[in-house]
VMD Tcl script that draws the C-alpha trace (Angstrom):
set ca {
  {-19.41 140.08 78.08}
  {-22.92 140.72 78.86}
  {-24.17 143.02 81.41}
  {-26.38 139.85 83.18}
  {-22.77 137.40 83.29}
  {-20.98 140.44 84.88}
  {-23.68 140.80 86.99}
  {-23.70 137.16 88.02}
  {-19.77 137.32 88.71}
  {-20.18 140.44 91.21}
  {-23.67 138.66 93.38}
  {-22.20 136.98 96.64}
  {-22.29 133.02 96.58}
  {-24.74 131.53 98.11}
  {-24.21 128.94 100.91}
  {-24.42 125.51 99.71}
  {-27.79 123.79 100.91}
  {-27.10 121.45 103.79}
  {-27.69 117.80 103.95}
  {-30.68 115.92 104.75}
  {-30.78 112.43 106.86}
  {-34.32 111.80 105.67}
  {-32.48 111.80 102.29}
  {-30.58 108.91 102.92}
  {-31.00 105.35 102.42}
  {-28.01 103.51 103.15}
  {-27.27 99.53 102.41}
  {-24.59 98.49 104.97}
  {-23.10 95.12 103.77}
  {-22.51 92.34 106.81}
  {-18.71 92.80 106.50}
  {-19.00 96.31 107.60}
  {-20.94 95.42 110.20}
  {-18.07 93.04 111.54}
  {-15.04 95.30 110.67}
  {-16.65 98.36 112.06}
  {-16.99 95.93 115.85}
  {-14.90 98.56 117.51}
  {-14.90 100.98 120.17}
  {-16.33 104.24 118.20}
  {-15.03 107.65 117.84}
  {-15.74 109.12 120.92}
  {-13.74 106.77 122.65}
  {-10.89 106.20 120.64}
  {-8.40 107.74 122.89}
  {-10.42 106.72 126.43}
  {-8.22 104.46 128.47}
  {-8.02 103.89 132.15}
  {-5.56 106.51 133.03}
  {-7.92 109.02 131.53}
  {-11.02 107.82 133.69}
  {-11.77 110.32 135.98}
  {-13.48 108.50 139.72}
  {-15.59 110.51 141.38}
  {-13.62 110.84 144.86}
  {-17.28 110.30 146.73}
  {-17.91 107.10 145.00}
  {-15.60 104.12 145.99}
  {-17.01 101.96 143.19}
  {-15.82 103.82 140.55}
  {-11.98 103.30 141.46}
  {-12.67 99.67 142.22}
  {-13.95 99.38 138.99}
  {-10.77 100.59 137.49}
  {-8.61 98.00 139.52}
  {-10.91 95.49 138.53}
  {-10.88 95.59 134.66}
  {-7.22 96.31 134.62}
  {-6.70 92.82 136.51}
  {-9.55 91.55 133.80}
  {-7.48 93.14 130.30}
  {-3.96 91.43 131.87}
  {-5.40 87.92 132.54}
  {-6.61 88.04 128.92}
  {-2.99 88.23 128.06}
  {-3.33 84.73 126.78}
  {0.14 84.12 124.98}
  {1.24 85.52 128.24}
  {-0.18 82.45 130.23}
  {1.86 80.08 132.14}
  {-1.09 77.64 131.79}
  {-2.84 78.96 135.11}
  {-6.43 80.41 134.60}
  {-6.35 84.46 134.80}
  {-8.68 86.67 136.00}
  {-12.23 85.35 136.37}
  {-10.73 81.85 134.61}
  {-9.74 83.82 131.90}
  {-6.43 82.72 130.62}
  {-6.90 80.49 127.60}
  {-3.32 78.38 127.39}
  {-4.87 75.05 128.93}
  {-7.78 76.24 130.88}
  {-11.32 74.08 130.16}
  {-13.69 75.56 127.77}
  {-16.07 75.49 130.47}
  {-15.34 76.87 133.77}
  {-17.26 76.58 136.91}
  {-17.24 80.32 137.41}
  {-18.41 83.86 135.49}
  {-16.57 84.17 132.41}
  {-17.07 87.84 131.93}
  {-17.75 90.91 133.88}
  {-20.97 93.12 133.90}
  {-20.45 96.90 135.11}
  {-23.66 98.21 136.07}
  {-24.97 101.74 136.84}
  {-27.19 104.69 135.96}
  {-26.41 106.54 132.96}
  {-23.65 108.91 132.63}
  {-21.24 107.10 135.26}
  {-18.81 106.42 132.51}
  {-19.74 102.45 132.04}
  {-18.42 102.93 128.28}
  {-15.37 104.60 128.75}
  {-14.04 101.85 130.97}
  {-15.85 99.35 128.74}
  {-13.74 100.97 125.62}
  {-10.41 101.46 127.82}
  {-10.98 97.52 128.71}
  {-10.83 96.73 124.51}
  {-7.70 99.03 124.35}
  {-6.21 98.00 127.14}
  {-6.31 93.96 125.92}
  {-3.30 92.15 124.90}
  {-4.38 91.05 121.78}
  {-4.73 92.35 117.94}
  {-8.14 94.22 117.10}
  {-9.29 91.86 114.60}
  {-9.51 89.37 117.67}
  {-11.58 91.56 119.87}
  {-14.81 93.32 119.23}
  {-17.19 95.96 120.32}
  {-20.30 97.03 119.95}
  {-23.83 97.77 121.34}
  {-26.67 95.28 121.82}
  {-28.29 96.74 119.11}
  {-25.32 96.31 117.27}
  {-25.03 92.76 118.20}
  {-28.48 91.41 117.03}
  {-28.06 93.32 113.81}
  {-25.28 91.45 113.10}
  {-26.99 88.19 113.69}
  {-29.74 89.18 111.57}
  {-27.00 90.53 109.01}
  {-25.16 87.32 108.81}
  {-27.39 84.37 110.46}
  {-26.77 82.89 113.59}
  {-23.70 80.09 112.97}
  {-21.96 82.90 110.52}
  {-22.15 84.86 113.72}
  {-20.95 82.13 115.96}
  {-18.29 81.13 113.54}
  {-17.15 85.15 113.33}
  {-17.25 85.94 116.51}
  {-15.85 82.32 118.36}
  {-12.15 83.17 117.46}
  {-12.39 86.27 119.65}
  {-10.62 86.64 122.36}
  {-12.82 89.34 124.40}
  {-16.57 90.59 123.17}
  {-17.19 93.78 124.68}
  {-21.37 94.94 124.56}
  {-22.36 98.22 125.28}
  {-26.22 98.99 126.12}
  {-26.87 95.22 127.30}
  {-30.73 95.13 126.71}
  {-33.32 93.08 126.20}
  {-36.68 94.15 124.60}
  {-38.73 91.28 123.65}
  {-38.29 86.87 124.10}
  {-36.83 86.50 121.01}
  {-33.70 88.48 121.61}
  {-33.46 87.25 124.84}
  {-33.58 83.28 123.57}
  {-30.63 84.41 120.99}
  {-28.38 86.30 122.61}
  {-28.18 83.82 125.76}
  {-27.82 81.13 122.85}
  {-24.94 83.09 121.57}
  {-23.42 83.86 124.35}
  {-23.23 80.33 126.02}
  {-21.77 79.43 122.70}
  {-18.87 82.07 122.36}
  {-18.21 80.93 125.99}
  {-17.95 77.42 125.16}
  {-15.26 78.60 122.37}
  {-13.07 80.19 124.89}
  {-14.54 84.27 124.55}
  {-14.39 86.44 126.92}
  {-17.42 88.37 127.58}
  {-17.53 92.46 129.07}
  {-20.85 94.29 129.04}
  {-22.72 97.33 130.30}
  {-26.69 98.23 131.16}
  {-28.04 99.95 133.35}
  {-29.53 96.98 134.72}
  {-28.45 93.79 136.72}
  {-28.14 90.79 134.68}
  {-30.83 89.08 136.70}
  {-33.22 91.73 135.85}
  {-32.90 92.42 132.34}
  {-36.52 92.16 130.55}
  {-38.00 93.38 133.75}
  {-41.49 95.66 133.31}
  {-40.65 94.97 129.20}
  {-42.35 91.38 128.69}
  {-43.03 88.50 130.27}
  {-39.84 88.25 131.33}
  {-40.62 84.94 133.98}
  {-41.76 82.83 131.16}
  {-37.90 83.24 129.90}
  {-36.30 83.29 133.85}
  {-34.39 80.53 132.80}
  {-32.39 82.36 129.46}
  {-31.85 84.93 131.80}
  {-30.60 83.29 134.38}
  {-28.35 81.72 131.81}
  {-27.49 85.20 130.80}
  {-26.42 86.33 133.96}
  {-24.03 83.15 135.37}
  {-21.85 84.44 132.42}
  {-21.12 87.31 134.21}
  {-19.33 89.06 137.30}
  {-21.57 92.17 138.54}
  {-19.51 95.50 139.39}
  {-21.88 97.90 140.40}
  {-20.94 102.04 139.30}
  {-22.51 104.36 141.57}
  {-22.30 107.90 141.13}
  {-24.28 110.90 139.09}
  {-23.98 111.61 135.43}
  {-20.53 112.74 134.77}
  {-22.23 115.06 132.17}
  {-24.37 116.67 134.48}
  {-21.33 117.65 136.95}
  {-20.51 120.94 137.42}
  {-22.38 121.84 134.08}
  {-24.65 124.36 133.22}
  {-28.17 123.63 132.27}
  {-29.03 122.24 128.42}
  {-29.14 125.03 126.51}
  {-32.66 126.34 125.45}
  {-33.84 125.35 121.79}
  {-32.88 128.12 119.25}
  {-35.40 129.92 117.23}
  {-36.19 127.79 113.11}
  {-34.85 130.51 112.14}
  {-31.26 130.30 113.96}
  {-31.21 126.42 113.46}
  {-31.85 127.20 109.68}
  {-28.60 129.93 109.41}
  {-26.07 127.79 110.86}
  {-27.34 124.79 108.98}
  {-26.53 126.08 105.70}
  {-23.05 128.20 107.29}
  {-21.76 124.84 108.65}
  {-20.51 122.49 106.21}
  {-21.55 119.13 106.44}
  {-24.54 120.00 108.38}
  {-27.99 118.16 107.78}
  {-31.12 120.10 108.07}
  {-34.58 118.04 108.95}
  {-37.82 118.94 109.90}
  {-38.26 116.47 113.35}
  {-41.32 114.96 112.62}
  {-40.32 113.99 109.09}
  {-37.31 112.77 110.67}
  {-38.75 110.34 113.13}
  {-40.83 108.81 110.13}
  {-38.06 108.83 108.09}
  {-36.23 106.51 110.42}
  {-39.35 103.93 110.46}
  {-38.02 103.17 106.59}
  {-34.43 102.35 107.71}
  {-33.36 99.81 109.60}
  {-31.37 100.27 112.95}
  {-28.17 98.54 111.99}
  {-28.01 101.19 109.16}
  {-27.87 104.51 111.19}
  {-24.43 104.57 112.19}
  {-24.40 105.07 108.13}
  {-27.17 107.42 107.90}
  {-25.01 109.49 110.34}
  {-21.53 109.10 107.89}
  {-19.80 112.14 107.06}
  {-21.74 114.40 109.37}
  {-20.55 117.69 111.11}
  {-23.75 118.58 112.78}
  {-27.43 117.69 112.34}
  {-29.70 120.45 112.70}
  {-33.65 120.20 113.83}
  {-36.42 121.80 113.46}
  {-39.63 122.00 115.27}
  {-39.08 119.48 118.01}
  {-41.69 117.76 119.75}
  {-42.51 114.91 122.07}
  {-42.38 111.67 120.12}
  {-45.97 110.02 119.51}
  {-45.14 106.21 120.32}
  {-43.03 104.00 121.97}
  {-42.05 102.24 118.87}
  {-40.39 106.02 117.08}
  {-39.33 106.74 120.75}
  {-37.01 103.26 120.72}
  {-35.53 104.33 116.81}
  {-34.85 107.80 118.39}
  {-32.67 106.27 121.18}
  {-30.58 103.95 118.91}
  {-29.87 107.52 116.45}
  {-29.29 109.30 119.41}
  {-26.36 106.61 120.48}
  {-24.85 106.65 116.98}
  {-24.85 110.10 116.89}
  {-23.27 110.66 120.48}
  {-20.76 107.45 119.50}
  {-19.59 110.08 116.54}
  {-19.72 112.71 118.54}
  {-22.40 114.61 115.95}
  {-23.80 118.04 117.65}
  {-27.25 118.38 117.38}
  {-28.64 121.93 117.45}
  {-33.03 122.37 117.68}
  {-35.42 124.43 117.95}
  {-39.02 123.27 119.17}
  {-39.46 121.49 122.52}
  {-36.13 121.00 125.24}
  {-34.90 117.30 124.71}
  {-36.00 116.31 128.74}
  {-39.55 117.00 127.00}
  {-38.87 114.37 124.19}
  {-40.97 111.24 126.07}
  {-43.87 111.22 127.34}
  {-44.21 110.99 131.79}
  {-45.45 107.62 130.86}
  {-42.47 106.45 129.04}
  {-40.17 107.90 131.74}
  {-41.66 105.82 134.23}
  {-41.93 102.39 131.42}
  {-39.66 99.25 130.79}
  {-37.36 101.06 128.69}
  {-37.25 104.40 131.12}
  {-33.52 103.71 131.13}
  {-33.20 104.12 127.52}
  {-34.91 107.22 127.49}
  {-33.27 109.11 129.75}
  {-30.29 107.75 128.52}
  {-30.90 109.47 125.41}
  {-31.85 112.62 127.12}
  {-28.54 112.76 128.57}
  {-26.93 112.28 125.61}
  {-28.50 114.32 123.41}
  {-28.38 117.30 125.81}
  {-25.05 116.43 125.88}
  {-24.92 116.85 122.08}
  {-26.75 120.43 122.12}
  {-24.46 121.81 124.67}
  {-21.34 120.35 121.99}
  {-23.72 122.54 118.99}
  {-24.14 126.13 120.84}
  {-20.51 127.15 120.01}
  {-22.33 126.47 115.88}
  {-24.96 129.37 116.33}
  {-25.10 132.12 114.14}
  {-26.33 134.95 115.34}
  {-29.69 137.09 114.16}
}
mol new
graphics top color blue
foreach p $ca { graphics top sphere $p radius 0.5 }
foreach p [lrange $ca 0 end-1] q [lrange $ca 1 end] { graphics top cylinder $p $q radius 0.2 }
display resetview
């Protein structure tokens, strides 16, 4: 044996060199798309029995009482041929009632809107492959994924839809999803959704939302409003976000933590320009922690939107994020806060602060 293999046997190991999103180009075909229409991860387990009111807000325990009387009148085979909650039972009831036939909970972020959103899916008498779940985002990818009738035709045999993040951004999603909607209504769906605004407002301070009042209007008769008050649950009784770490720190416990990525932030945010938003639940498969470096405020409104969407899909999977460079509450820009899509944004910043506080128990130490 030579003296330079013996040597080689006795040096430590390196670590093994951590993974990199802006690596990653994934093709997600339409049927994954449709199978993967279900609550995600992070609420697997939610259901209403593990919602948590907030004693000073009434709403929130209304809430509660409501959706449970929403999931049993969706019992369907259950029906005695009498219309359930909201004109929801579907034994002999008209495909067209005169009334809302779905429910809208709306309320700042961080009031638990998806947890009882999720804990409605679970808690609905029927098989998963006949309800489905998923974001806004979600939902117009999938129309774009599989054309409008294939979507119809998917989706009509549904017995409850369930949307997280109801949003509108620009006319054209607003003409297709009210076209959508009226037509899963007319098939006997059930619709459930969440935003953080009022159906009667969505678009508002985005576009030119009264040259479309009428789809929106026709959005909103679909649905019931229950208003959430209360603060972020995340926020409660919680320390501060945790400072960004040193490039240095962020670099250690990438390549110590397996199944970590490691990205440079700016390259990141371009990176995500190149791959489209219905793909980053998949850009985020596998993934034990993503790790940034050299964090700063985004530079348009445009990479600030593809931030928000990553940051959902990674809070959805519950990912950690550790950084160093800016705080996240510096991520958008005092203009942006007080924009259309403020919502979004701080949104985001909720979550992903979230996210860091989930990554400090990752550090490794200097």
């Amino acid at each position: 044996m030579s003296s330079s293999t013996a040597a080689s046997r006795t040096e430590p190991i390196a670590d093994a060199a951590p993974l990199s999103l802006c690596a990653r180009e994934p093709h997600v075909p339409a049927d994954r798309l449709v199978a993967e229409m279900v609550p995600p991860p992070r609420f697997d387990s939610v259901r209403f029995s593990t919602y948590i009111p907030d004693s000073n807000q009434p709403s929130q325990s209304e809430a509660v009482r409501v959706l449970e009387g929403f999931a049993t009148g969706l019992g369907g085979a259950q029906s005695t041929g009498r219309r359930g909650f909201l004109g929801f039972g579907r034994s002999k009831a008209p495909k067209t009632p005169a009334g809302p036939r779905g429910v809208y909970l709306d309320g700042g972020y961080g009031v638990g809107k998806t947890h009882l959103l999720a804990s409605l899916w679970h808690a609905t008498p029927a098989e998963p492959s006949l309800k489905a779940f998923g974001t806004f985002v979600e939902l117009t990818n999938l129309v774009g994924a599989l054309g409008f009738q294939q979507t119809v035709q998917t989706l009509s045999g549904h017995r409850l839809l369930c949307i997280d993040e109801f949003e509108l951004d620009d006319p054209g999603d607003t003409v297709l999803v009210s076209t959508l909607l009226g037509k899963l209504v007319e098939a006997g769906v059930a619709l459930a959704a969440t935003s953080n605004t009022l159906p009667g407002k969505l678009g508002e301070g985005r576009f030119a939302a009264a040259d479309f009042l009428r789809e929106i209007q026709g959005l909103s008769a679909h649905f019931r409003t229950l208003r959430i008050d209360g603060e972020d649950y995340r926020h409660r009784g919680l320390p501060e976000a945790p400072a960004p770490y040193t490039d240095a720190q962020v670099t250690k416990t990438a390549y110590a933590t397996a199944g970590a990525s490691l990205d440079a932030f700016p390259e990141l945010l371009d990176h995500l320009a190149r791959v489209h938003p219905s793909r980053y639940g998949a850009l985020t498969d596998g993934l034990k922690a993503v790790c940034l470096t050299d964090v700063r405020p985004v530079p348009d409104q445009s990479t600030a939107l593809r931030l928000v969407v990553l940051a959902d899909r990674l809070y959805d999977r519950e990912v950690p994020v550790l950084a160093s460079g800016l705080p996240f509450d510096r991520l958008f820009s005092e203009e942006m806060l007080k924009g259309g899509y403020r919502k979004k944004y701080f949104r985001a910043i909720s979550r992903l602060t979230a996210l860091a506080r989930d990554a400090a128990s990752l550090v490794q130490d200097q």
